[in-house]
C-alpha positions as CSV (number, residue, x, y, z in Angstrom):
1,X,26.7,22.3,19.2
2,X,24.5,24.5,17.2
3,X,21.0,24.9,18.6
4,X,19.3,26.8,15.8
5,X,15.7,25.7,14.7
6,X,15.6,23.9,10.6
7,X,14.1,26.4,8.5
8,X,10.6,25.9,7.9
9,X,9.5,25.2,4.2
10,X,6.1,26.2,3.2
11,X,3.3,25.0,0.3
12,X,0.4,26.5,-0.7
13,X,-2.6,25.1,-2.0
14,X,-5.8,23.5,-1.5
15,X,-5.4,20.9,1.7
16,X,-7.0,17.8,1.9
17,X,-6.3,14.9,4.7
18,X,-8.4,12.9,7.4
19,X,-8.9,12.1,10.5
20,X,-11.4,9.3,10.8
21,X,-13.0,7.2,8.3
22,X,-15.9,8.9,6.3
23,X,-17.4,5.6,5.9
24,X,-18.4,6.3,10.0
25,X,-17.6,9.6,10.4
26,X,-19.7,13.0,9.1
27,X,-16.8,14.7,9.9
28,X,-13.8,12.7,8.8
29,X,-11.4,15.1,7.0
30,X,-10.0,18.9,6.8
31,X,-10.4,20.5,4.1
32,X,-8.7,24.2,3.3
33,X,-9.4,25.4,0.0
34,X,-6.5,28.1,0.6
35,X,-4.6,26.1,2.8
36,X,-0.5,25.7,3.7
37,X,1.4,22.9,4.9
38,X,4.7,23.6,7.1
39,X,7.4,20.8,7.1
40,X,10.5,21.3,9.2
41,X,13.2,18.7,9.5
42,X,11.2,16.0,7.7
43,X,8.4,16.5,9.4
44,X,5.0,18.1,10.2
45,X,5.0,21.0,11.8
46,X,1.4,22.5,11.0
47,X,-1.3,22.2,8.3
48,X,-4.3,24.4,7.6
49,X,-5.5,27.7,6.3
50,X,-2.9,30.1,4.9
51,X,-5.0,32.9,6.3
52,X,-4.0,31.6,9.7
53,X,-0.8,30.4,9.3
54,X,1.0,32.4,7.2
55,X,2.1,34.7,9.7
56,X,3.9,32.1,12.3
57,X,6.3,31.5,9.2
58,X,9.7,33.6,10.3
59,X,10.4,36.4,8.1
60,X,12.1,35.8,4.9
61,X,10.4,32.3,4.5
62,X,9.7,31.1,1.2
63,X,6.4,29.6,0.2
64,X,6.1,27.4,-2.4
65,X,2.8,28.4,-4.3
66,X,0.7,25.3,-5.9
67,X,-2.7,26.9,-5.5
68,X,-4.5,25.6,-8.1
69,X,-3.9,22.5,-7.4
70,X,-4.0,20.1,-4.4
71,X,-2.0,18.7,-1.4
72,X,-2.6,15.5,0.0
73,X,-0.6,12.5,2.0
74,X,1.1,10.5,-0.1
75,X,-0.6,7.5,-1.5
76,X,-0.4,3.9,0.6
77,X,-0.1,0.7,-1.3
78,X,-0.7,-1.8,0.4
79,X,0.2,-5.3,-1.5
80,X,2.4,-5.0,-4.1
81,X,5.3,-7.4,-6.1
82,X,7.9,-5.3,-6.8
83,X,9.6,-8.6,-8.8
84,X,6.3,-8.8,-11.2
85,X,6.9,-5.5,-12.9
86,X,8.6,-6.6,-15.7
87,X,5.7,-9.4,-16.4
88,X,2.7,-7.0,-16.1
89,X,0.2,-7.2,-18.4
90,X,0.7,-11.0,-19.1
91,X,-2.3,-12.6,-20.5
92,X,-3.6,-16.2,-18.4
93,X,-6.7,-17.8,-18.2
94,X,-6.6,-17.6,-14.3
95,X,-4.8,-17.0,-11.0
96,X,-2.7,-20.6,-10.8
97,X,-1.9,-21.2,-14.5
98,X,-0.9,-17.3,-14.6
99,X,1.8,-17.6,-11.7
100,X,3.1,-21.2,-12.8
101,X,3.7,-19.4,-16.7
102,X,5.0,-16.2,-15.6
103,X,5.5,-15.4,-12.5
104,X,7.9,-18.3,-11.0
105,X,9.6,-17.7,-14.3
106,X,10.1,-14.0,-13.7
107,X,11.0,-14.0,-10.3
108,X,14.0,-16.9,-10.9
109,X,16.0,-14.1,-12.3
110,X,16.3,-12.3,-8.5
111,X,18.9,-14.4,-7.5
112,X,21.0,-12.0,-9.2
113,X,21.7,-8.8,-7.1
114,X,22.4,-6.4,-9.6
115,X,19.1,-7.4,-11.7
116,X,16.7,-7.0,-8.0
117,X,17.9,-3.5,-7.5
118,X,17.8,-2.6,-11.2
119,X,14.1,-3.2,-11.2
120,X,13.9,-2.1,-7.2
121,X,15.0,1.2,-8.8
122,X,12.9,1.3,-11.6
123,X,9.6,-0.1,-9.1
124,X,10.5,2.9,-6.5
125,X,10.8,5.5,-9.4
126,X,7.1,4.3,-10.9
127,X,5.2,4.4,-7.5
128,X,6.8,7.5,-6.6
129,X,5.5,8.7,-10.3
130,X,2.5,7.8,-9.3
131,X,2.8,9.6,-5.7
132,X,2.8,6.6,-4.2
133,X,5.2,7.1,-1.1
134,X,4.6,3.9,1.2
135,X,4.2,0.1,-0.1
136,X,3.6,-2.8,1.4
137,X,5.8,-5.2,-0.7
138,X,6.6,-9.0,-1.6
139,X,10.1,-9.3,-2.9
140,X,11.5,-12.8,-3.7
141,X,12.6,-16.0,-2.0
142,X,16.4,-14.7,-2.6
143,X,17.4,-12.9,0.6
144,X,19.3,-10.8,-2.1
145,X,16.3,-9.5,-3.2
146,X,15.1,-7.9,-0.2
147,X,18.8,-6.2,0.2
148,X,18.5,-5.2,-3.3
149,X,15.1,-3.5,-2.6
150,X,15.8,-2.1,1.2
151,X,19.0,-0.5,-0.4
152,X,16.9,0.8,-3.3
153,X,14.2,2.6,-0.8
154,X,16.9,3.6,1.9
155,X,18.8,5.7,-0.6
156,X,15.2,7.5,-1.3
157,X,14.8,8.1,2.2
158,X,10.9,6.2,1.6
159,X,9.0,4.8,4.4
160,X,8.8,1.4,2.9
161,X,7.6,-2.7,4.3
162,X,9.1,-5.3,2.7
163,X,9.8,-9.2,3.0
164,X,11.2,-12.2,1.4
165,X,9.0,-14.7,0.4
166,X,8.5,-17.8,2.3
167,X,7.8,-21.0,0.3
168,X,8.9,-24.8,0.5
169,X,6.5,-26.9,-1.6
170,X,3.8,-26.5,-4.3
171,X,6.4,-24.3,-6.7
172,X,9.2,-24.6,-8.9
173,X,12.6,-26.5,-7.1
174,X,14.5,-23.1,-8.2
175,X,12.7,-20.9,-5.9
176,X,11.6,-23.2,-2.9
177,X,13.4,-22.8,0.1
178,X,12.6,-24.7,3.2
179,X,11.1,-24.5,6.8
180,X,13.9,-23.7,8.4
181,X,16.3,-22.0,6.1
182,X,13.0,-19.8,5.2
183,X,12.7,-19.0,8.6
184,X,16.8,-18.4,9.7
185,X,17.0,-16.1,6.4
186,X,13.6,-14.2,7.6
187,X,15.3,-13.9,11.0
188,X,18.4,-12.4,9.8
189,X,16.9,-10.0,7.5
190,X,14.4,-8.7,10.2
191,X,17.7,-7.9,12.3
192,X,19.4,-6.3,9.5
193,X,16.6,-3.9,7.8
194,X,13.5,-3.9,10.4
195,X,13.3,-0.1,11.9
196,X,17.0,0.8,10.0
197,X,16.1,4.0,8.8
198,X,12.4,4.0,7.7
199,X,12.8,0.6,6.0
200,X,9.9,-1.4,8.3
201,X,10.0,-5.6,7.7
202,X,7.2,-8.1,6.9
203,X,7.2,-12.1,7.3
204,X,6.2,-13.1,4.4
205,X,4.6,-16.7,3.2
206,X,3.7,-16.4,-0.3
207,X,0.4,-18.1,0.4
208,X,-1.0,-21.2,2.6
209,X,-0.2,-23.8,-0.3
210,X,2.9,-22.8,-0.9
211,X,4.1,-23.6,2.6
212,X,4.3,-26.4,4.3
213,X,2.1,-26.7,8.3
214,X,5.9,-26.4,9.2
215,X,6.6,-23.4,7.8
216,X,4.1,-21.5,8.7
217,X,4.3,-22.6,12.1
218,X,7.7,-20.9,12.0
219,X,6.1,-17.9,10.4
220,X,3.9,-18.0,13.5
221,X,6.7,-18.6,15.8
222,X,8.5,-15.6,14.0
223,X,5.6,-13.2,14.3
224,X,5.0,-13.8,18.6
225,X,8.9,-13.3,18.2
226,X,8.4,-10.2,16.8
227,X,5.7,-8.6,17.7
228,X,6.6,-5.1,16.4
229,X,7.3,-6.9,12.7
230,X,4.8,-7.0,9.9
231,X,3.2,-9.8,8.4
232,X,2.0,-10.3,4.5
233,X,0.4,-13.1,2.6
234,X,-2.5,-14.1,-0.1
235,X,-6.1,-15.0,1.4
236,X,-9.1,-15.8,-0.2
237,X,-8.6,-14.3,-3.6
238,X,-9.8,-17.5,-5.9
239,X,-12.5,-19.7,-5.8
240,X,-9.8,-22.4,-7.3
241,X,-7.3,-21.9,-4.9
242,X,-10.0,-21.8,-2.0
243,X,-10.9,-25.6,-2.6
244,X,-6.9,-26.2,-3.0
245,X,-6.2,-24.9,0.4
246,X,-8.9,-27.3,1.2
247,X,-7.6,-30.2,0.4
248,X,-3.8,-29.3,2.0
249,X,-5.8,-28.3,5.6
250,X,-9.2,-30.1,5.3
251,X,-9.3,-29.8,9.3
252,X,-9.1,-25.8,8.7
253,X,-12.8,-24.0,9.1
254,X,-11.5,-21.7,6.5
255,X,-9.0,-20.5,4.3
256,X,-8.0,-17.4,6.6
257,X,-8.2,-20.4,9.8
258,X,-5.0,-22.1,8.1
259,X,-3.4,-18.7,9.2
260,X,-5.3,-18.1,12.3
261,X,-4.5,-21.7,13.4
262,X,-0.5,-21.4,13.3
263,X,-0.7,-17.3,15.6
264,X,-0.8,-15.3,12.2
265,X,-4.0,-13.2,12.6
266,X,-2.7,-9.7,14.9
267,X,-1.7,-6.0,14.6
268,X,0.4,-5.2,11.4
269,X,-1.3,-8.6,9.7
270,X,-2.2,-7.7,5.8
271,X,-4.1,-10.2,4.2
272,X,-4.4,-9.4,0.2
273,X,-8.0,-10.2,-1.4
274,X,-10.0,-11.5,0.9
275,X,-12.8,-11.7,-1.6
276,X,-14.3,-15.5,-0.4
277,X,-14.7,-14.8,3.2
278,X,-17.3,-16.3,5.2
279,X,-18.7,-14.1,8.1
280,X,-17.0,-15.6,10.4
281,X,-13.4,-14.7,9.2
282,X,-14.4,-11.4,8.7
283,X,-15.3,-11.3,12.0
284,X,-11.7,-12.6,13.3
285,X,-10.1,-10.2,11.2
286,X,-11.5,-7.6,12.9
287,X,-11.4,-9.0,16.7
288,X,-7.7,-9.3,15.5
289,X,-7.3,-6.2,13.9
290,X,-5.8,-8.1,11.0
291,X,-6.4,-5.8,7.6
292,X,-7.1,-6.6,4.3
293,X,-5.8,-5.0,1.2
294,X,-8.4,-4.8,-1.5
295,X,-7.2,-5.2,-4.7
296,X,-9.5,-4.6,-7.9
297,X,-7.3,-4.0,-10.9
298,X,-5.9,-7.5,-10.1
299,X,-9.2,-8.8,-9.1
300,X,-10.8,-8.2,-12.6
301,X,-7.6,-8.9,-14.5
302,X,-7.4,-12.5,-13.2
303,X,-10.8,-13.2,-12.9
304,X,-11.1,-13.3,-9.5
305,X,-14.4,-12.2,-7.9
306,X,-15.3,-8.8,-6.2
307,X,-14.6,-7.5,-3.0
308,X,-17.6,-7.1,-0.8
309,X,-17.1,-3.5,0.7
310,X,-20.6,-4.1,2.3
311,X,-20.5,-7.0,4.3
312,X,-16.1,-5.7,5.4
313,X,-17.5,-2.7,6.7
314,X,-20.2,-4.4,8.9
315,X,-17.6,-6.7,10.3
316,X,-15.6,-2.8,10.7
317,X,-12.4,-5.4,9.3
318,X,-9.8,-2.7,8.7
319,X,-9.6,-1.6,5.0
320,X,-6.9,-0.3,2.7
321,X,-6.2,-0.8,-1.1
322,X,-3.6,-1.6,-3.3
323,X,-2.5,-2.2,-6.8
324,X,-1.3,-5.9,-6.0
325,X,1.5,-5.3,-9.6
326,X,1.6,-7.5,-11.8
327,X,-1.8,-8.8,-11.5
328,X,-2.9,-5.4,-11.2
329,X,-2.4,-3.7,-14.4
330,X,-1.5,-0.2,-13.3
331,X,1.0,1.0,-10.4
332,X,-1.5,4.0,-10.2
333,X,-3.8,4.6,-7.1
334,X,-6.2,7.0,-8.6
335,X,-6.7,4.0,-11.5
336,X,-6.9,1.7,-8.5
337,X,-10.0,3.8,-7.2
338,X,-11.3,3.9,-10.7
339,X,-11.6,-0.1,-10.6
340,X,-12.8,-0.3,-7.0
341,X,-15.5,2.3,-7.3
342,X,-16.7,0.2,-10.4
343,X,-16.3,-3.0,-8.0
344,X,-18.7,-1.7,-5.5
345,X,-21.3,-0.9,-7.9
346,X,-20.8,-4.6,-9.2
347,X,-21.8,-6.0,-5.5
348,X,-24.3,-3.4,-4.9
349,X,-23.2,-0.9,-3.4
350,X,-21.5,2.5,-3.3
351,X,-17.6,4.2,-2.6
352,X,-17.7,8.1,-2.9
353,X,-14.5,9.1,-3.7
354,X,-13.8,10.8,-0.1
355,X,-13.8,6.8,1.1
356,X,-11.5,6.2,-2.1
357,X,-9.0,8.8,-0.9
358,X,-9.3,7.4,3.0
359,X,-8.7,4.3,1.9
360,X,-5.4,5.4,0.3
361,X,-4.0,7.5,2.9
362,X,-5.0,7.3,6.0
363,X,-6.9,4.0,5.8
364,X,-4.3,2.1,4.4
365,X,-1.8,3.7,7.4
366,X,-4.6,2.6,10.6
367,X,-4.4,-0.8,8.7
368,X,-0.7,-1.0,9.1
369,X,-0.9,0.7,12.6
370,X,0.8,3.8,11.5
371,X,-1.6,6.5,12.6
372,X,0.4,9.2,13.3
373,X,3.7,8.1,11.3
374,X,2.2,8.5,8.0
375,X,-1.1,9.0,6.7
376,X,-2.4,12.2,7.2
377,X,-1.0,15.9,8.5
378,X,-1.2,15.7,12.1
379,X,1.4,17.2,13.4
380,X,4.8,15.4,14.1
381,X,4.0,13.0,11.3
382,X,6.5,12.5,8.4
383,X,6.1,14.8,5.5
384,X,5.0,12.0,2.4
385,X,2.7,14.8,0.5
386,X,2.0,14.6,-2.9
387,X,0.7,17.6,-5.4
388,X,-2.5,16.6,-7.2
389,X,-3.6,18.8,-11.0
390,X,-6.7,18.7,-11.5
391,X,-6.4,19.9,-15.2
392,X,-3.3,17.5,-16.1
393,X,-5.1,16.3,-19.1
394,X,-7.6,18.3,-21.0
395,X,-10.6,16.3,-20.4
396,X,-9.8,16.5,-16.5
397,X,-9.2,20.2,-16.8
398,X,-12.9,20.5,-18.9
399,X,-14.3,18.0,-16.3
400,X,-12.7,19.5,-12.9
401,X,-13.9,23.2,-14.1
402,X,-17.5,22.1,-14.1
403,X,-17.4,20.5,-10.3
404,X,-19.6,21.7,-7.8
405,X,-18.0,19.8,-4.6
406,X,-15.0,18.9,-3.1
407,X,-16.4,15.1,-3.5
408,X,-16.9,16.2,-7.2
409,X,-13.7,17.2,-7.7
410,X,-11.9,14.1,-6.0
411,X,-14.1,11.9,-8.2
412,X,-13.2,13.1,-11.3
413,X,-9.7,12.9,-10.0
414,X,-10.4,8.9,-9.2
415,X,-12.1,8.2,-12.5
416,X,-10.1,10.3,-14.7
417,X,-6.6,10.9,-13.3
418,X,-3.7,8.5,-13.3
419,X,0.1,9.2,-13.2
420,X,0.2,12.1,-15.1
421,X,-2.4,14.2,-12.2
422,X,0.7,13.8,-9.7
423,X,2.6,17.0,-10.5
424,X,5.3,16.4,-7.4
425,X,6.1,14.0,-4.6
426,X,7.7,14.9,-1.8
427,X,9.1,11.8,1.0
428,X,10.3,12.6,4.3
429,X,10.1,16.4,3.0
430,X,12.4,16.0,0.0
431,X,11.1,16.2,-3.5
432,X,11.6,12.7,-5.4
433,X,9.4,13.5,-7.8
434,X,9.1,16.2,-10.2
435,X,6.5,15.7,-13.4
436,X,7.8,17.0,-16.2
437,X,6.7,20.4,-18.1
């Protein structure tokens, strides 16, 4: 049996990852202006100047030169319908009236498995486009859609959470399941996809109305089962659907104490929204280390209210963002930052773009409670990097030649960069994306 060591490959350019969350931290991230990152076998082997480490390459090595440009993690999205991309950028008058139009309608067509992994492979292509190389992702009621997607991401080797829906009243008769067949079909695709590969699983209940207090006591029941599983659903994210879960659980405290009451608040728990919290939830999110995913493209296109960065980060609730497609109206997390920092300033207060970046990367993978798996560049991790241009459109190149500061420079990235700044992505240490001359 051979023995000998995979050849290292090498990439230059300027290096950008963190550590701890700049939010709480004056020294959160490593930066290396001349920097190169070493992947061998899929994987991390070092990351930092090229001064220092150019010489522990073995002879011969090749190094692929970016400088110019910058290496990051890949981008983390957190909440995200892979079924709604066909329907984004659908006009409604508001969160309920916009899912009953097109959404239900939309998602009908899954039970079809060679229309779920057409648009699975058309989703995957987008995010990685967008160098987007971990999601957090609904799929559909149909069990078939979750194959279609898990086969989709497998065959791109991504690092990828994913779930069928869970949903037995309050919808249309073609996509309701029920309590129990919900919960048998959630079992059987957690034993067929969770930890196969990199494909990671997530019991998902669309949202409290849509499930019956039986159902989501199975999804409780399902998540003590499986401890090491993920869980997904809707909180909080309309003042309209607030006072509906009100009426269906007027002995709940809260919203988020429908999920709390029925064992759903824990590790690997992301709750999308949670922009009408009280104090208190925030509070049990962060006793239960339950994360939200913050979601301000879809926030402002549906009307939904702002996110309260302020008040999250005095409860220290853990804190990620995402693009929540096809209410959000791009599949881009540099536009994503664009609409959060403008969010912020709406409530009062203030992101710098080194938070923004956090939040995408490393933030996003302490939320899921993959610190160390994905993320950042420690070493051992997986190799998700992506290649940033800072003059990928001529006003970004006029813009990024004037900056002063890395936080400059990352800001103009957030406000002025979108799919077209992502030059490569690499997953698992493979190029999947390549932007086009």
């Amino acid at each position: 049996m051979s023995t000998a060591t995979p050849t290292p490959q090498a990439y230059r350019a300027s290096l950008l990852h963190f550590h701890a969350d700049p939010a709480f931290s004056e020294q959160a991230h490593a930066w290396h202006e001349d920097g190169l990152l070493i992947i061998a076998d899929g994987k991390v082997q070092a990351a930092g100047d090229y001064a220092q480490l150019h010489a522990s390459l073995p002879p011969g090595s090749v190094v692929e030169d970016h400088r110019g440009k910058l290496i990051l993690p890949g981008f983390i999205d957190t909440h995200v319908h892979f079924p709604q991309t066909d329907m984004i950028a659908s006009p409604a008058p508001g969160l309920l009236p916009w899912l009953e139009t097109y959404t239900f309608p939309t998602e009908r067509q899954f039970a079809d498995p060679a229309h779920a992994r057409d648009v699975a492979d058309f989703f995957l292509d987008e995010l990685l486009r967008c160098g987007t190389t971990t999601a957090m992702v609904y799929c559909t009621v149909h069990p078939a859609s979750v194959d279609a997607f898990f086969a989709a991401s497998e065959a791109r080797q991504l690092r990828m959470v994913a779930g069928k829906v869970m949903m037995d009243r309050n919808c249309p008769e073609f996509l309701r399941d029920t309590a129990e067949g919900g919960a048998r079909d959630t079992e059987d695709l957690i034993q067929r996809w969770h930890k196969r590969g990199r494909a990671l699983y997530a019991i998902t209940p669309r949202f409290a109305p849509t499930s019956t207090p039986a159902q989501l006591a199975l999804a409780g029941e399902l998540a003590r089962a499986y401890p090491d599983t993920y869980l997904q659903t809707h909180v909080a994210e309309n003042e309209d659907e607030c006072q509906w879960v009100k009426s269906l659980f007027p002995n709940a405290r809260s919203y988020l104490d429908v999920y709390d009451h029925y064992g759903m608040l824990r590790p690997r728990a992301m709750y999308g929204h949670c922009i009408w919290l009280s104090e208190r939830d925030r509070e049990r999110m962060a006793e239960t280390q339950s994360a939200a995913a913050v979601c301000p493209s879809s926030n402002l296109f549906l009307g939904s209210g702002l996110f309260d960065f302020e008040r999250a980060d005095a409860a220290r609730v853990p804190l990620s963002l995402a693009t929540d497609v096809g209410g959000g109206t791009s599949f881009s997390m540099l536009q994503t930052m664009n609409e959060a920092y403008k969010v912020a300033r709406m409530k009062g207060s203030y992101l710098p773009a080194m938070r923004m970046f956090y939040l995408a990367t490393l933030g996003a993978a302490r939320g899921m409670q993959l610190e160390g798996t994905i993320g950042n560049f420690a070493a051992g991790a997986e190799a998700d990097f992506i290649v940033l241009d800072p003059k990928a459109t001529p006003l970004l190149a006029r813009r990024t030649a004037r900056c002063n500061s890395l936080e400059e420079l990352l800001f103009a990235l957030a406000l002025l960069g979108d799919d077209r700044a992502v030059a490569v992505t690499f997953a698992a240490g493979r190029r999947v994306h390549q932007r086009a001359a």
